[in-house]
C-alpha positions in Angstrom: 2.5 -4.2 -9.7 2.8 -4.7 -6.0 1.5 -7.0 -3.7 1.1 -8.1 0.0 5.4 -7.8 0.7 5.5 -5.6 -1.7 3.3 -3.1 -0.2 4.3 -3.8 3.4 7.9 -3.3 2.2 7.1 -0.2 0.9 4.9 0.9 3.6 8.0 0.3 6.0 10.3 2.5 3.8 7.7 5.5 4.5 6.8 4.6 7.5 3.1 4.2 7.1 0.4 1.7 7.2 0.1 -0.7 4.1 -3.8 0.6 3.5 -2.7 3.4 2.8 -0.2 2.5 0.1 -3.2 0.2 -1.2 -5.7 3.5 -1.1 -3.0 4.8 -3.3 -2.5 2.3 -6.1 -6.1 1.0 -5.7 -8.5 4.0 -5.6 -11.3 2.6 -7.1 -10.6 -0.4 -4.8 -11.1 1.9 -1.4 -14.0 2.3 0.2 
């Protein structure tokens, strides 16, 4: 399950912004 680091981490691997690692994992969660 990731979380804040987590998702910043792997939001610096792919070189995006961590919202949209967070629209992936949390669909229902994005508005």
């Amino acid at each position: 399950v990731l979380e804040g680091k987590s998702i910043s981490a792997v939001a610096r691997t792919f070189n995006v912004h961590p919202a949209t690692i967070y629209r992936c994992i949390e669909p229902n969660s994005a508005l």
